[in-house]
C-alpha positions as CSV (number, residue, x, y, z in Angstrom):
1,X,-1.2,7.1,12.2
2,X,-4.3,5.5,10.1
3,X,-4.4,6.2,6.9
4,X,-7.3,4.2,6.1
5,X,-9.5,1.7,8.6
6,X,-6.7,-1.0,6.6
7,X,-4.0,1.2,6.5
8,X,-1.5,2.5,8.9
9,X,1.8,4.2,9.2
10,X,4.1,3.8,12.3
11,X,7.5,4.4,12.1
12,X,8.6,1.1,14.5
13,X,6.9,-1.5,11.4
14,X,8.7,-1.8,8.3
15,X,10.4,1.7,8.4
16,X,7.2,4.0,8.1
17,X,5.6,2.5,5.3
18,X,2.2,1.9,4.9
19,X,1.1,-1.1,5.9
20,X,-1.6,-3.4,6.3
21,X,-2.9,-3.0,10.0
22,X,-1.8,-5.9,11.8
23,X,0.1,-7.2,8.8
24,X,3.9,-6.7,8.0
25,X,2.6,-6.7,4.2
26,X,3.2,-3.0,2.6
27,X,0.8,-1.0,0.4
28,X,4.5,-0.8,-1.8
29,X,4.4,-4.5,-2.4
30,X,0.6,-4.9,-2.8
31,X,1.4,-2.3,-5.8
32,X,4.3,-3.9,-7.2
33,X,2.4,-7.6,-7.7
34,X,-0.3,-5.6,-9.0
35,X,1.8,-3.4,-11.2
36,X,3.2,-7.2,-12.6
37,X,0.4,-8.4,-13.9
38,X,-0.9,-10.6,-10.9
39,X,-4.5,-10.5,-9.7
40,X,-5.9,-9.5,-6.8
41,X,-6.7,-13.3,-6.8
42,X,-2.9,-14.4,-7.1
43,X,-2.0,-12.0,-4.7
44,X,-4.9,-13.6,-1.9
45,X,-3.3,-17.0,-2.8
46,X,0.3,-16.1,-2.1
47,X,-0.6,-13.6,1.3
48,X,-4.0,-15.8,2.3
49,X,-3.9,-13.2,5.8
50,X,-5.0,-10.2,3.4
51,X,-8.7,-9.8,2.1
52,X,-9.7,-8.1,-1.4
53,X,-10.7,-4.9,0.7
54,X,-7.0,-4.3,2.1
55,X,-6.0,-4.6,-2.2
56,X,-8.7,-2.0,-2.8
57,X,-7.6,0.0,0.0
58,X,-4.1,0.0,-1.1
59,X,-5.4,1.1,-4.1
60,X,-7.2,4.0,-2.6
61,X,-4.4,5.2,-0.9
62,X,-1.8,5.1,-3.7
63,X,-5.0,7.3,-5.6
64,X,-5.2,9.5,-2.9
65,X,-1.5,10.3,-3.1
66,X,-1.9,11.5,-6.3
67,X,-4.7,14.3,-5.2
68,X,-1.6,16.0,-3.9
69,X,0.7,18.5,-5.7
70,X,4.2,18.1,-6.0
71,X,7.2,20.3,-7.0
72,X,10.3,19.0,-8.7
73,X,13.2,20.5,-8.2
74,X,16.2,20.4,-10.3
75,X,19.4,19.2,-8.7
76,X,22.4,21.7,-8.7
């Protein structure tokens, strides 16, 4: 499944995460550097395969995931 032209999701890479197409680099960890305090620059230098757009789509797609509604369910 595509999520995005840069994004996809097949259950045979990386457990069914999203990923970067043709990359075994997640949206999850993208996030994470991101969520540390690198830059989008730092992150290019340490995975030079990815481009700004697949950090931007990344981006998008966590966003996206928010545009959804969620119940939470209290545990018994």
């Amino acid at each position: 499944m595509r999520a995005d032209e840069r994004i996809i999701i097949d259950e045979t890479i990386c457990g069914g995460k999203p990923v970067i197409r043709g990359k075994r680099i997640t949206v999850q960890t993208i996030l994470e550097f991101l969520s540390a305090g690198e830059s989008p620059e730092e992150i290019l230098k340490q995975f030079p395969s990815l481009e700004k757009a697949d950090i931007d789509a990344s981006l998008r797609f966590a966003s996206d995931l928010m545009n959804h509604n969620y119940i939470i369910k209290e545990l018994a």
